[in-house]
mmCIF file of the N, C-alpha and C atoms, coordinates in Angstrom:
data_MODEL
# 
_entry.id   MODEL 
# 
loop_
_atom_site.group_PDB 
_atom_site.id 
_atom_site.type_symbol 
_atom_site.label_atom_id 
_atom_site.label_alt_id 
_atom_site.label_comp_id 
_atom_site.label_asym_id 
_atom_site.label_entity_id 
_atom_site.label_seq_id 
_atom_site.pdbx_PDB_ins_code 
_atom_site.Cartn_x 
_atom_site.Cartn_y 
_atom_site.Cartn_z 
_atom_site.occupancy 
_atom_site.B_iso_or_equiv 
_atom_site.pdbx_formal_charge 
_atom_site.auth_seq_id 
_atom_site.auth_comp_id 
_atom_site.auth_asym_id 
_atom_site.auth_atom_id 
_atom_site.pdbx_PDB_model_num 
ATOM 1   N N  . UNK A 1 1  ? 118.532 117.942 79.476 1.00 0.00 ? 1  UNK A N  1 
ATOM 2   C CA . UNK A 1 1  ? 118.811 117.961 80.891 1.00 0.00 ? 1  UNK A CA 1 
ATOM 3   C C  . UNK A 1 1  ? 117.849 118.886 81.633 1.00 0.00 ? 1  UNK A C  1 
ATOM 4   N N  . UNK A 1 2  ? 117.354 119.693 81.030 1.00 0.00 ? 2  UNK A N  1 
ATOM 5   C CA . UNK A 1 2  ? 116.674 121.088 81.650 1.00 0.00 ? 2  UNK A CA 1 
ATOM 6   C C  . UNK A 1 2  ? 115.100 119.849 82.346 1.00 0.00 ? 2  UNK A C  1 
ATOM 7   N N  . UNK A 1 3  ? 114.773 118.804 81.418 1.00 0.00 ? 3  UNK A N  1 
ATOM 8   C CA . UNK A 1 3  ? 113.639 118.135 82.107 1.00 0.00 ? 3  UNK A CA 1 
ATOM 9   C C  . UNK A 1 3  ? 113.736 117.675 83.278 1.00 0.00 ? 3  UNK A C  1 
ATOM 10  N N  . UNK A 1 4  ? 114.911 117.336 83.157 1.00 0.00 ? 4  UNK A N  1 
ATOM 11  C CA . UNK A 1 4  ? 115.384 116.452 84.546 1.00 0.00 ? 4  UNK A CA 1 
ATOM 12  C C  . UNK A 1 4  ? 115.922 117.292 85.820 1.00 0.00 ? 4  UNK A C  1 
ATOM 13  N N  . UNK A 1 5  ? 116.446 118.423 85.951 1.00 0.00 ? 5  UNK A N  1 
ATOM 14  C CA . UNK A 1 5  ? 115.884 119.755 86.765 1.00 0.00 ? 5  UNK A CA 1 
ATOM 15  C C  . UNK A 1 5  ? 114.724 119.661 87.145 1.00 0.00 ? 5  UNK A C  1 
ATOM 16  N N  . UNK A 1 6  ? 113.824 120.029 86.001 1.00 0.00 ? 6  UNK A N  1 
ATOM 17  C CA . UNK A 1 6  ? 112.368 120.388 86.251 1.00 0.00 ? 6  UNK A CA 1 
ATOM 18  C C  . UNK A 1 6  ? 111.691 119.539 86.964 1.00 0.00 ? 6  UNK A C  1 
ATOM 19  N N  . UNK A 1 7  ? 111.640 118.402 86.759 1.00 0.00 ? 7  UNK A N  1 
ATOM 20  C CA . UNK A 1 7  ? 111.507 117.215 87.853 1.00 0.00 ? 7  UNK A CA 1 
ATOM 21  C C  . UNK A 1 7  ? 112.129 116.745 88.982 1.00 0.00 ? 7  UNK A C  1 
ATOM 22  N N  . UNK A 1 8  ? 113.043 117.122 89.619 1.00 0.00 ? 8  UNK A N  1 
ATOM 23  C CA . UNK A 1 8  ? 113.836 117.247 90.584 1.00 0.00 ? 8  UNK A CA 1 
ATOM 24  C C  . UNK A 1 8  ? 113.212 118.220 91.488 1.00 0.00 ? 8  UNK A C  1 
ATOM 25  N N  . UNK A 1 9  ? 113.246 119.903 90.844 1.00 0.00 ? 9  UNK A N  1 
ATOM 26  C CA . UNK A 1 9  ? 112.208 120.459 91.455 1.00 0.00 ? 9  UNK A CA 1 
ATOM 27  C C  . UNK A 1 9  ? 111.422 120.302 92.121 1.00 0.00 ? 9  UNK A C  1 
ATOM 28  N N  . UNK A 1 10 ? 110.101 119.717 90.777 1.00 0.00 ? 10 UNK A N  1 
ATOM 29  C CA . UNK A 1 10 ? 109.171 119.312 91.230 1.00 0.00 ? 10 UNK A CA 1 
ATOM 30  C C  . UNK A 1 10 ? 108.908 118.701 92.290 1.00 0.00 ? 10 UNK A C  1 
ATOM 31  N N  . UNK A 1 11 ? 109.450 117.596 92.591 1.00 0.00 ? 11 UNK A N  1 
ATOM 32  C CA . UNK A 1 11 ? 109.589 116.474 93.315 1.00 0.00 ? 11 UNK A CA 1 
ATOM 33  C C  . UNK A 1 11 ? 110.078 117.200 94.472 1.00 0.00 ? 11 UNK A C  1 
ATOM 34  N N  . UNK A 1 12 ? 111.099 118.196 94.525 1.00 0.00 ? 12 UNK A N  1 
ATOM 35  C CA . UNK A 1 12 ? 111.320 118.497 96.079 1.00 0.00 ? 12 UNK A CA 1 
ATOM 36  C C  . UNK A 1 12 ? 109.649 119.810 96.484 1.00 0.00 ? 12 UNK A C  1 
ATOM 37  N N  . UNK A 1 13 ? 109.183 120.278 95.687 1.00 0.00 ? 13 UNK A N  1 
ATOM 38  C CA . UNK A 1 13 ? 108.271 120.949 95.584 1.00 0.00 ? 13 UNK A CA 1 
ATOM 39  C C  . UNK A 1 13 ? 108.649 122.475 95.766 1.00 0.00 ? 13 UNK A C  1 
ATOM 40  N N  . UNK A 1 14 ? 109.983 122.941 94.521 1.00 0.00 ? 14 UNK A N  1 
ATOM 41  C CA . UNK A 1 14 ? 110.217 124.207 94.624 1.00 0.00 ? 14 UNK A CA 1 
ATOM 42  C C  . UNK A 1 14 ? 109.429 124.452 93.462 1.00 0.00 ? 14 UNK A C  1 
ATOM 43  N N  . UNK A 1 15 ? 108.864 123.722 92.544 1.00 0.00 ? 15 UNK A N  1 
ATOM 44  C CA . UNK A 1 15 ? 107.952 124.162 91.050 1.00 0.00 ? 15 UNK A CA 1 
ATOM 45  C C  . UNK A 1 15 ? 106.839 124.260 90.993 1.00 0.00 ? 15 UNK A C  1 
ATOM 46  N N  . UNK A 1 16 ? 106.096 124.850 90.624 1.00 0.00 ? 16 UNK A N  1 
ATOM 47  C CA . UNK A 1 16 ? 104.396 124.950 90.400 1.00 0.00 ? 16 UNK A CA 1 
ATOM 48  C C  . UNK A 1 16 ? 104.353 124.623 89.344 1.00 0.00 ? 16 UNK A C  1 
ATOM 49  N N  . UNK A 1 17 ? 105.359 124.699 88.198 1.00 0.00 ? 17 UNK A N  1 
ATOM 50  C CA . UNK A 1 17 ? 104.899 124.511 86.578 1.00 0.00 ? 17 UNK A CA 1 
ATOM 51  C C  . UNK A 1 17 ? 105.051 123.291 86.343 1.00 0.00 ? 17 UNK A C  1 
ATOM 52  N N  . UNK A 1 18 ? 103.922 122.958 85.164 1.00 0.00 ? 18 UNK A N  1 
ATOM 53  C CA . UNK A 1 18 ? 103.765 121.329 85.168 1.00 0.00 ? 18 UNK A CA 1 
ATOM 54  C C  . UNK A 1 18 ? 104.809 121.306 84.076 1.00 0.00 ? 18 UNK A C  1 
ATOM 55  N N  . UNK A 1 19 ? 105.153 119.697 84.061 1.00 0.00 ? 19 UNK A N  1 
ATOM 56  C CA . UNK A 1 19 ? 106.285 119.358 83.109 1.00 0.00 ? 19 UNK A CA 1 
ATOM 57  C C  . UNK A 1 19 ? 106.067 119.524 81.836 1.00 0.00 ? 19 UNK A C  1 
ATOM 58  N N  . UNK A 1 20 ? 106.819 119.900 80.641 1.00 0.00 ? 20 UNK A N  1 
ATOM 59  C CA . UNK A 1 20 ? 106.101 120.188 79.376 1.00 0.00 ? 20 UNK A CA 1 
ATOM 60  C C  . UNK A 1 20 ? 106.829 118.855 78.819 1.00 0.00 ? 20 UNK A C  1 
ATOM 61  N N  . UNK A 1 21 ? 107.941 118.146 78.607 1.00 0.00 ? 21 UNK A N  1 
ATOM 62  C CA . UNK A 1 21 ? 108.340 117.204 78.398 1.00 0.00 ? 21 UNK A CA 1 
ATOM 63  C C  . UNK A 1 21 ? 107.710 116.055 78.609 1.00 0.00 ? 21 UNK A C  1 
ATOM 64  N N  . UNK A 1 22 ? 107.463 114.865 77.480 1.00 0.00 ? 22 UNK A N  1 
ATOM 65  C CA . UNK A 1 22 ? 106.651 113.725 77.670 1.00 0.00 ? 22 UNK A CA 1 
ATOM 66  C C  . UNK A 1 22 ? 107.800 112.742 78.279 1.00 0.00 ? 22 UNK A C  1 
ATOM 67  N N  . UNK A 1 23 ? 107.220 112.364 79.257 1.00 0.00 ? 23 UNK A N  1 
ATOM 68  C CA . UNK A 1 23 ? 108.098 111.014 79.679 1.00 0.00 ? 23 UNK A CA 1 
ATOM 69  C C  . UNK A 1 23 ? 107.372 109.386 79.631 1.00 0.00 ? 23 UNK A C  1 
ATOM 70  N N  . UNK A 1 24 ? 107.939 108.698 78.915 1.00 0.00 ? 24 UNK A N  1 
ATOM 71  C CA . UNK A 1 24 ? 107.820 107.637 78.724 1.00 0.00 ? 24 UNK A CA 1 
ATOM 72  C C  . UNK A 1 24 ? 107.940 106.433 80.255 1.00 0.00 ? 24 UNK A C  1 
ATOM 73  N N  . UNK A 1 25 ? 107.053 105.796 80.582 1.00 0.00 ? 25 UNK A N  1 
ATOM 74  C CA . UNK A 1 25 ? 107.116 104.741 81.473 1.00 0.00 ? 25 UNK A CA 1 
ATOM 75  C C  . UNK A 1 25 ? 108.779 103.722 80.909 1.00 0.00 ? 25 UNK A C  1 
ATOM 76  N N  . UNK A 1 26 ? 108.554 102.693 81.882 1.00 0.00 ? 26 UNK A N  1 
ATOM 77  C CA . UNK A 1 26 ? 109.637 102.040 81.323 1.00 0.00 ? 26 UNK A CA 1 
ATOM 78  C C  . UNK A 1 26 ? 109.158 100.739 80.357 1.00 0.00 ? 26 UNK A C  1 
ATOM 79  N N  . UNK A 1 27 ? 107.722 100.569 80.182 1.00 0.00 ? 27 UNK A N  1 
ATOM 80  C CA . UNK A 1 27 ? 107.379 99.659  79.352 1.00 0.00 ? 27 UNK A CA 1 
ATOM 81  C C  . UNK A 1 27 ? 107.353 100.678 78.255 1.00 0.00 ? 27 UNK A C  1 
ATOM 82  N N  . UNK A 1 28 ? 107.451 101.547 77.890 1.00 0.00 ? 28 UNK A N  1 
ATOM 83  C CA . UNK A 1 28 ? 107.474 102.427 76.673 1.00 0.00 ? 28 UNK A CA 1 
ATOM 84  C C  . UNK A 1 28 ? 106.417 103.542 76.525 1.00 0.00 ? 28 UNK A C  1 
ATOM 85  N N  . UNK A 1 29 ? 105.601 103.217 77.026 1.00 0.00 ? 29 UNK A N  1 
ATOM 86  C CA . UNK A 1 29 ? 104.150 104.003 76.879 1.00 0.00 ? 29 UNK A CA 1 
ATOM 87  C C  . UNK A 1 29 ? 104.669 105.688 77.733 1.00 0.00 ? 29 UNK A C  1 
ATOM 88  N N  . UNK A 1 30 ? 103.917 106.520 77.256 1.00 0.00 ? 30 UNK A N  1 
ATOM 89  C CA . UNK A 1 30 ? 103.699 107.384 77.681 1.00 0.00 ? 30 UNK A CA 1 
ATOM 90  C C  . UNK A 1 30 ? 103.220 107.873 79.131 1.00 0.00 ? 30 UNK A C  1 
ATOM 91  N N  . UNK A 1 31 ? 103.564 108.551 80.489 1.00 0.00 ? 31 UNK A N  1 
ATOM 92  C CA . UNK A 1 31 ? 103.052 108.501 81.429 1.00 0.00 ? 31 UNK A CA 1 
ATOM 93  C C  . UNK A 1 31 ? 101.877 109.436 81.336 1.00 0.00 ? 31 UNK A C  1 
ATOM 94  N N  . UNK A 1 32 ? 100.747 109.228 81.791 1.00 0.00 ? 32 UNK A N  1 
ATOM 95  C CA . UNK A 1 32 ? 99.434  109.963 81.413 1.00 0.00 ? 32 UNK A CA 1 
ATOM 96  C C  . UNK A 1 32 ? 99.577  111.224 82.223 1.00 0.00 ? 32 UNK A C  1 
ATOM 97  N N  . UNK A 1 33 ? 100.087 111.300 83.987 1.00 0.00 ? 33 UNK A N  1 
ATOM 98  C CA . UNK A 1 33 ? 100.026 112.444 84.986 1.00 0.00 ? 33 UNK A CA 1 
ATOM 99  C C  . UNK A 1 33 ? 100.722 112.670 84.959 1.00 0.00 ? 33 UNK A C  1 
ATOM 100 N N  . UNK A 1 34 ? 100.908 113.919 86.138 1.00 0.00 ? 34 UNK A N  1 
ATOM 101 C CA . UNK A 1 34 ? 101.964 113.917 86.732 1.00 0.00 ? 34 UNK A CA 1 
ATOM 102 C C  . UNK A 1 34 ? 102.650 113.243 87.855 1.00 0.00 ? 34 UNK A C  1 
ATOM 103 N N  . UNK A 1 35 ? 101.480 112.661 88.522 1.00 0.00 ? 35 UNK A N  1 
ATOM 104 C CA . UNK A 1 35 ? 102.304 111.631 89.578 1.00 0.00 ? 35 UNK A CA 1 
ATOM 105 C C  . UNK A 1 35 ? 103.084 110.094 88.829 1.00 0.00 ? 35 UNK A C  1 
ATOM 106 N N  . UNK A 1 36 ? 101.944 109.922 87.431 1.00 0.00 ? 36 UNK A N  1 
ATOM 107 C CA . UNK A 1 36 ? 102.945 108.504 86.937 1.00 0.00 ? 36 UNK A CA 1 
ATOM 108 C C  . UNK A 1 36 ? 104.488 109.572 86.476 1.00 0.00 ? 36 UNK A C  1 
ATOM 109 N N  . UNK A 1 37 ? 104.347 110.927 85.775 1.00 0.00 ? 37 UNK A N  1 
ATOM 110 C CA . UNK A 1 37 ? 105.795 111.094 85.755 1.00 0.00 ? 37 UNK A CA 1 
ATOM 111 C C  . UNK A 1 37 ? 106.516 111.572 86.535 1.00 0.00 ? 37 UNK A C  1 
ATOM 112 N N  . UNK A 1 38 ? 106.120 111.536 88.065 1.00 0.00 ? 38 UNK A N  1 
ATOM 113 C CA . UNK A 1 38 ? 107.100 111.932 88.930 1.00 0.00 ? 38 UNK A CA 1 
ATOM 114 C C  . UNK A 1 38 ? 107.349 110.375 89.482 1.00 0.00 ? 38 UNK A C  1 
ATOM 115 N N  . UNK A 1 39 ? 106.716 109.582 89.308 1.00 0.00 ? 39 UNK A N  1 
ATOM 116 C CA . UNK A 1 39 ? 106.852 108.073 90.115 1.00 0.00 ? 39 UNK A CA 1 
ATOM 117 C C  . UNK A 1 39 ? 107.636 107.403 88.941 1.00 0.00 ? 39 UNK A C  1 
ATOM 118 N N  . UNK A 1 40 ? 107.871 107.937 87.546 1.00 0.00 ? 40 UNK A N  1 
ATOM 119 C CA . UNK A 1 40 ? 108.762 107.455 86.669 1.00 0.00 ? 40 UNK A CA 1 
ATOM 120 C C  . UNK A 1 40 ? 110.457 107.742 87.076 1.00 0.00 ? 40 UNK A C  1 
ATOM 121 N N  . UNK A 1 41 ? 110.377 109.256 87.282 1.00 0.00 ? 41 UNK A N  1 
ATOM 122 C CA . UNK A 1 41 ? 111.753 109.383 87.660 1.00 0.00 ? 41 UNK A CA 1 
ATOM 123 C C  . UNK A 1 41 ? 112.578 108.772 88.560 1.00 0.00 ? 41 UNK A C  1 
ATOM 124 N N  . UNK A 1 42 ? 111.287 108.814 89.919 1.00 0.00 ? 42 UNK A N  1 
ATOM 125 C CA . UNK A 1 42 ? 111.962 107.963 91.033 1.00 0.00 ? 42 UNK A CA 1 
ATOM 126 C C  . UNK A 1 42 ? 112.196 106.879 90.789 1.00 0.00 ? 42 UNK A C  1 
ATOM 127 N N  . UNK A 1 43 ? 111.761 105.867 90.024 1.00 0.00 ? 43 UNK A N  1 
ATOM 128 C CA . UNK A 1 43 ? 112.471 104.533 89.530 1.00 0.00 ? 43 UNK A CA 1 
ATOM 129 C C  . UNK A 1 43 ? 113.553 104.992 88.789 1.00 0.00 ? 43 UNK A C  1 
ATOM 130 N N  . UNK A 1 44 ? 113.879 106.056 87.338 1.00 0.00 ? 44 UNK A N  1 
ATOM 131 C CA . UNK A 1 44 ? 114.907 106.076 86.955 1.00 0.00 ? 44 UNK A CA 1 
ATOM 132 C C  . UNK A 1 44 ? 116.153 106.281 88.388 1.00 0.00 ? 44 UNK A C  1 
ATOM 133 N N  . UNK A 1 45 ? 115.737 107.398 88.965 1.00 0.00 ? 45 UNK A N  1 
ATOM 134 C CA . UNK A 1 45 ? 116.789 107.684 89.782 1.00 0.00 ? 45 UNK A CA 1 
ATOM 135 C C  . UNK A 1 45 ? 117.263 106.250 90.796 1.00 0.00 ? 45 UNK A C  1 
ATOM 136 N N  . UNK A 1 46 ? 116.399 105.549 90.912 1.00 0.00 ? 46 UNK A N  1 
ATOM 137 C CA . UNK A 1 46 ? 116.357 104.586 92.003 1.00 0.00 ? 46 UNK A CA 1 
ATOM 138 C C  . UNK A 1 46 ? 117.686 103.417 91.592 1.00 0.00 ? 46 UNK A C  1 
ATOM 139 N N  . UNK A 1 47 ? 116.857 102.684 90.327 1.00 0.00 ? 47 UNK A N  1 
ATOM 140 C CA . UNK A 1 47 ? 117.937 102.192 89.264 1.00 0.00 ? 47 UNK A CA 1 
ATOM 141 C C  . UNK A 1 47 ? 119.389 102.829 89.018 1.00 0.00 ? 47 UNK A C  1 
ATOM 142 N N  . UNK A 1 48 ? 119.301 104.142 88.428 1.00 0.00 ? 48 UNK A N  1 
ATOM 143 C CA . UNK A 1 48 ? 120.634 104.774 88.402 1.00 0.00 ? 48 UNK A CA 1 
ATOM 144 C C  . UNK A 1 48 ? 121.354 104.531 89.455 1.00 0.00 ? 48 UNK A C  1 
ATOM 145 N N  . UNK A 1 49 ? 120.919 104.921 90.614 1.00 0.00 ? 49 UNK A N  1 
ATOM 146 C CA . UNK A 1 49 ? 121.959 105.280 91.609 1.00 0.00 ? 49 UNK A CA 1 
ATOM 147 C C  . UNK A 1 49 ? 122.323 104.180 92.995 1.00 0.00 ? 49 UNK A C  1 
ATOM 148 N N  . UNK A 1 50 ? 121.296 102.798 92.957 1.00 0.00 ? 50 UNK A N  1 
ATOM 149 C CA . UNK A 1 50 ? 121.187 102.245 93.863 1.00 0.00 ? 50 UNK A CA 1 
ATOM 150 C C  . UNK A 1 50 ? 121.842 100.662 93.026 1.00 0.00 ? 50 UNK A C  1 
ATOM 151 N N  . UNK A 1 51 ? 123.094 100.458 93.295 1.00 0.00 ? 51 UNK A N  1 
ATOM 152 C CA . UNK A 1 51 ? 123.963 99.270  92.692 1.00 0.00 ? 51 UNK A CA 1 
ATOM 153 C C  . UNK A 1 51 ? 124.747 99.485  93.000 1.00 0.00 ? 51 UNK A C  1 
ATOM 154 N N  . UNK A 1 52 ? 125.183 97.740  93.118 1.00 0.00 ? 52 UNK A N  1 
ATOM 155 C CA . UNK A 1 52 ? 126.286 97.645  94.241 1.00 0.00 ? 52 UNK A CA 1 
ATOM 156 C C  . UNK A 1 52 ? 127.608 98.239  93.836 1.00 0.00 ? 52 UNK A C  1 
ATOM 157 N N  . UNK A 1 53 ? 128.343 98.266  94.962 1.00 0.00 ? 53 UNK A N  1 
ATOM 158 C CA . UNK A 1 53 ? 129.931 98.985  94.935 1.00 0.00 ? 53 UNK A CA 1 
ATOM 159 C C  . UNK A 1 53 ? 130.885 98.301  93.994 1.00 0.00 ? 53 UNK A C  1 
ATOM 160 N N  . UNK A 1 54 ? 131.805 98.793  93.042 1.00 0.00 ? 54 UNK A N  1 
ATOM 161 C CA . UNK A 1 54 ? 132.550 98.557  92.501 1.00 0.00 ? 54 UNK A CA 1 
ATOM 162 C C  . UNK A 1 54 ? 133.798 97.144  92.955 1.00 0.00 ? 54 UNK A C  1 
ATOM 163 N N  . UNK A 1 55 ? 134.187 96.617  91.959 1.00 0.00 ? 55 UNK A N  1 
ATOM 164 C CA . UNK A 1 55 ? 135.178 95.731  93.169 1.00 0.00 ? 55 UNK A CA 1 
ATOM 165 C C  . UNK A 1 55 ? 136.684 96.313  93.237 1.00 0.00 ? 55 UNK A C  1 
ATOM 166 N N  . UNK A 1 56 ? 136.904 96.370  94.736 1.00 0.00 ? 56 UNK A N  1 
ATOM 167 C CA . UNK A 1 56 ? 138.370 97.053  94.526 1.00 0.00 ? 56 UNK A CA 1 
ATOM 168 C C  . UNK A 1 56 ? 139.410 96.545  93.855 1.00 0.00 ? 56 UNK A C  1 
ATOM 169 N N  . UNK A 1 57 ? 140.458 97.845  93.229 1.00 0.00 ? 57 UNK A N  1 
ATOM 170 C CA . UNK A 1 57 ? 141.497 97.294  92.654 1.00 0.00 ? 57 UNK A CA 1 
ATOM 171 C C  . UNK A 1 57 ? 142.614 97.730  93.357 1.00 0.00 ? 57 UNK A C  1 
ATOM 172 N N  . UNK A 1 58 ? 143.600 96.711  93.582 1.00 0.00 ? 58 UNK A N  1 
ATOM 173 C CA . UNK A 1 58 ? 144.955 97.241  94.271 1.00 0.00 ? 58 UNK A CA 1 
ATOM 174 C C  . UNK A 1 58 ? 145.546 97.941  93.711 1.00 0.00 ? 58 UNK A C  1 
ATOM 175 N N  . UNK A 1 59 ? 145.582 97.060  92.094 1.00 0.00 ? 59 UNK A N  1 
ATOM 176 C CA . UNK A 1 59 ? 146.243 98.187  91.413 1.00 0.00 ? 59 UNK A CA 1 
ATOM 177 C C  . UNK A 1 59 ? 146.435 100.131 91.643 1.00 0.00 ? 59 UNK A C  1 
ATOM 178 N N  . UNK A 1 60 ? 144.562 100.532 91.545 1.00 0.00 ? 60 UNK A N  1 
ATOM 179 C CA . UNK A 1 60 ? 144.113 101.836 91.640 1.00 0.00 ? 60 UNK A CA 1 
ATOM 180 C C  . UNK A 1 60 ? 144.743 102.388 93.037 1.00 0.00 ? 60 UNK A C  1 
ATOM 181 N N  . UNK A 1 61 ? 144.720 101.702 93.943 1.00 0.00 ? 61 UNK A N  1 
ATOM 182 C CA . UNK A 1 61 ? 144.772 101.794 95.202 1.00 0.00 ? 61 UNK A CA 1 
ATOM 183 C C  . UNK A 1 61 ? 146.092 102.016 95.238 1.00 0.00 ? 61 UNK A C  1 
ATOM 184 N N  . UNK A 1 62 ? 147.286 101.243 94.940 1.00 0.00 ? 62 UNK A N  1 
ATOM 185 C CA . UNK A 1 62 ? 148.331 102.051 94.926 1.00 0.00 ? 62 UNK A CA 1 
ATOM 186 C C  . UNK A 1 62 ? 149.017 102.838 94.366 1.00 0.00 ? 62 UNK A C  1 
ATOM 187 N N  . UNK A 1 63 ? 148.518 103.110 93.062 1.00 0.00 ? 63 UNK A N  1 
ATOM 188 C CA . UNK A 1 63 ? 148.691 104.080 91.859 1.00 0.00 ? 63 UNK A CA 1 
ATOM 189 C C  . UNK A 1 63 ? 148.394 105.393 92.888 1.00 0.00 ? 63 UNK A C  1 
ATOM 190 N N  . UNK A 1 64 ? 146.998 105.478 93.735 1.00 0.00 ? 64 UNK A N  1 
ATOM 191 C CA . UNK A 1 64 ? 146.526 106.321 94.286 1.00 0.00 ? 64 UNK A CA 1 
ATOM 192 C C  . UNK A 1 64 ? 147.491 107.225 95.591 1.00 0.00 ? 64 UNK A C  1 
ATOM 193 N N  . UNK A 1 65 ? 148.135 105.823 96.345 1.00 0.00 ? 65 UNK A N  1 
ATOM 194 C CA . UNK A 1 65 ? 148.960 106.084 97.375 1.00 0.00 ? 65 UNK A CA 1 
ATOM 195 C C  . UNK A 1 65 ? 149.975 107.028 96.523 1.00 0.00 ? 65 UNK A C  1 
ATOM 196 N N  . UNK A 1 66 ? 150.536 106.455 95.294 1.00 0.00 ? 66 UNK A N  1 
ATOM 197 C CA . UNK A 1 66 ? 151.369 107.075 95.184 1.00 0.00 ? 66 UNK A CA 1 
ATOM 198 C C  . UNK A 1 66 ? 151.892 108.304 94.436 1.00 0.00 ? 66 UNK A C  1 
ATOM 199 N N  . UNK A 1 67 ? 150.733 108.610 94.381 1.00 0.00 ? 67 UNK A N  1 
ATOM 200 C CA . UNK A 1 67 ? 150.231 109.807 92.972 1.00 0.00 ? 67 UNK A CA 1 
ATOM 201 C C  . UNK A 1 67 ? 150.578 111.468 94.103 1.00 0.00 ? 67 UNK A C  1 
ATOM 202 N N  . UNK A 1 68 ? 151.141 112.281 92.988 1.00 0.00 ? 68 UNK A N  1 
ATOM 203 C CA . UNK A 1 68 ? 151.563 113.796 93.668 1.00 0.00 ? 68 UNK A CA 1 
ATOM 204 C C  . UNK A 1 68 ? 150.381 114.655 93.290 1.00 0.00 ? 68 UNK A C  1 
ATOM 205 N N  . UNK A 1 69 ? 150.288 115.718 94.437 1.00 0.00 ? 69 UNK A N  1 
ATOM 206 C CA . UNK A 1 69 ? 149.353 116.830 94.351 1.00 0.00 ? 69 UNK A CA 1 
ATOM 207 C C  . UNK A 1 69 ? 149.444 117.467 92.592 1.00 0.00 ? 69 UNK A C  1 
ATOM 208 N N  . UNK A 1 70 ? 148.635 117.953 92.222 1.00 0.00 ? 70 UNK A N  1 
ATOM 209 C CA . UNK A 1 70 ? 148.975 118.568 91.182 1.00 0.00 ? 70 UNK A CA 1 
ATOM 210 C C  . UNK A 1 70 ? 148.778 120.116 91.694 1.00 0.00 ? 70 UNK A C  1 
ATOM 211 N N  . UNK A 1 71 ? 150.016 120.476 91.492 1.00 0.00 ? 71 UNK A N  1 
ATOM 212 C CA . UNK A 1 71 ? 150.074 121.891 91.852 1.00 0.00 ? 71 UNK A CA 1 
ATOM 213 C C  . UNK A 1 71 ? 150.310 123.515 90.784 1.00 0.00 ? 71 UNK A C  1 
ATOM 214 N N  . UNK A 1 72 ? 149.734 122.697 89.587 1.00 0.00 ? 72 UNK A N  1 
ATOM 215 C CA . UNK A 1 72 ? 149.913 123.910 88.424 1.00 0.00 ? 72 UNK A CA 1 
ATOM 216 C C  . UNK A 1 72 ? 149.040 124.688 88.595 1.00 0.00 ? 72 UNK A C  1 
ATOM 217 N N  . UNK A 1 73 ? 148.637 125.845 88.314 1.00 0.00 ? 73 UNK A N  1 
ATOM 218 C CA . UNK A 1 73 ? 147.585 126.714 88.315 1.00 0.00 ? 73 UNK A CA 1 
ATOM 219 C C  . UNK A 1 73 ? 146.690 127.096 86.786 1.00 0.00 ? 73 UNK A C  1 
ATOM 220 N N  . UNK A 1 74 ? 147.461 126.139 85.863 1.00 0.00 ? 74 UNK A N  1 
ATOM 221 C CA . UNK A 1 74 ? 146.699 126.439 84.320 1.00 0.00 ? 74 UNK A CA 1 
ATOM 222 C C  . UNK A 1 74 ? 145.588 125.569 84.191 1.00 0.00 ? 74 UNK A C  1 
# 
C-alpha cells in the first residue's frame, strides 16, 4: 500500500522522490517513466472507481429504515 500513497502524492505533487516500486502497464510490461507510471495509476484509479451504481434493493432499504442506533460504547 505504501506505493500507492507514494503515487497519490506524487500525482498531487507533495513528493520529489521518484517511485522505487516497479509498476507494470496493463498489458503486463513494465512502465519505463515516470509519467507512463503515473498515467498507469490514473487508469487503475479511473477503472476502480468510475462504474456504474449498484441496483437498489428494497429489501436493504427497509432493513435500513428500520435498523436502531447502536448505542454501546465497547
Amino acid at each position: 500500500m505504501g506505493s500507492v500513497f507514494r503515487g497519490i502524492k506524487q500525482l498531487a505533487g507533495m513528493n520529489t522522490k521518484p517511485l522505487s516500486t516497479t509498476i507494470h502497464k496493463a498489458d503486463g510490461s513494465p512502465c519505463q517513466s515516470e509519467t507512463e507510471t503515473l498515467e498507469r495509476w490514473q487508469e487503475h484509479f479511473e477503472a476502480a472507481l468510475n462504474h456504474p451504481a449498484g441496483t437498489p434493493s428494497p429489501d436493504l432499504d427497509a432493513e435500513a429504515e428500520n435498523a436502531a442506533a447502536d448505542i454501546s460504547t465497547s
